[in-house]
N, C-alpha and C positions, 0 to 999 in steps of 0.2 A: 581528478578522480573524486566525485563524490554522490551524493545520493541527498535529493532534496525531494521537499512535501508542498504540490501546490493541488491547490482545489482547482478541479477540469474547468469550473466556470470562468478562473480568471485569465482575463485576453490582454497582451498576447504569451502564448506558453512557454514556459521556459525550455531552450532546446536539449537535447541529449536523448536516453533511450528512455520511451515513455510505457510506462504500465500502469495499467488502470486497476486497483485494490479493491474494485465496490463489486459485491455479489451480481446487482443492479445495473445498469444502463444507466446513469444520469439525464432525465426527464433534460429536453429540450437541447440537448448536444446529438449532432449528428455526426453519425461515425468518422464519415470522412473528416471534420473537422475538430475532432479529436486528435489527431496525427497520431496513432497510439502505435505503438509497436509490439504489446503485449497486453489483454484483456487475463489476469489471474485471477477472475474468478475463481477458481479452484480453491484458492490459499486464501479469498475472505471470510467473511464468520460465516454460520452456517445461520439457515434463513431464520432458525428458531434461537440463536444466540441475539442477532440481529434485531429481532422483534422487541424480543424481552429487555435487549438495550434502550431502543428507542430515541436513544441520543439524550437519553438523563445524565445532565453532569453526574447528580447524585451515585449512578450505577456506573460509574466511569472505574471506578476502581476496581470493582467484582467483574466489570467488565473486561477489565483486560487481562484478568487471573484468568476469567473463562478461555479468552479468547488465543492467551498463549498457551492454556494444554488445547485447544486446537490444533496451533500450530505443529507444535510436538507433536503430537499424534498423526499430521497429515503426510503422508510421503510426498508430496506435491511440492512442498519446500524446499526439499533437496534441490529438485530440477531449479527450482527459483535463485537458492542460492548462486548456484553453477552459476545460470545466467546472467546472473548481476555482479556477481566474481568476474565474467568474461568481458563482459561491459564493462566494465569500471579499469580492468585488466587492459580496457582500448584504448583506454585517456578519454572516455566518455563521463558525462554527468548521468545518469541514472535518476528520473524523476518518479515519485512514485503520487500517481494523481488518486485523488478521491473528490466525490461528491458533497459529503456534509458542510455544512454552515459552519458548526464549532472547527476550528481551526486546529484545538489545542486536544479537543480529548474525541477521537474519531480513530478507527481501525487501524488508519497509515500512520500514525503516530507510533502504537503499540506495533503494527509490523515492522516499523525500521528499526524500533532499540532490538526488538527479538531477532532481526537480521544481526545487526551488530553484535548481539550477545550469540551469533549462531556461525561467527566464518565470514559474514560479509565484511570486507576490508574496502572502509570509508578512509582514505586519507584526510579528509577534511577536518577527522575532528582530533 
């Protein structure tokens, strides 16, 4: 039972239930080979948080202030938790993929501590 961060680009994927964190489609992955089992776009930034990030380390901090009163604010994360509560409830891994380069300061970072600060029960850590 735990919940891991891999960028969609790297092959081959790590198995368990996959959801994909990026507003966006990742340029040059095709669906089916994605194996995705949930696209939440719903629960990533919003296109005008997004923009204004731009993937500047520098705005990595203000970034993720912004991006967790998203969170809170979005009723979409409930449904999210549940589901990754249930998933994880299966003796599944729960991977949650994104598209960016930077590894370390990108949306699926900020969404898994804010899962974990919110009910999501990672046994891993």
């Amino acid at each position: 039972m735990t919940i891991k961060l891999e960028r969609i680009y790297e092959h081959p994927g790590t198995p368990g239930f996959r959801i994909l964190t990026d507003r966006l489609w990742p340029r040059g992955i095709k669906k089916v080979d994605a194996h995705l089992d949930l696209w939440a776009k719903d629960i990533a930034p919003t296109t005008e948080l997004r923009k204004w990030f731009n993937h500047d380390p520098e705005k990595f901090t203000e970034f993720k202030a912004r991006y967790q009163d998203e969170l809170d604010a979005n009723p979409a994360t409930a449904d999210l938790i549940s589901t990754i509560n249930t998933e994880l409830a299966d003796h599944q891994t729960v991977v949650l993929l994104f598209g960016a380069k930077d590894t370390a300061d990108n949306q699926a970072v900020v969404l898994s501590k804010w899962l974990e600060d919110h009910g999501v029960h990672d046994d891993s850590k």
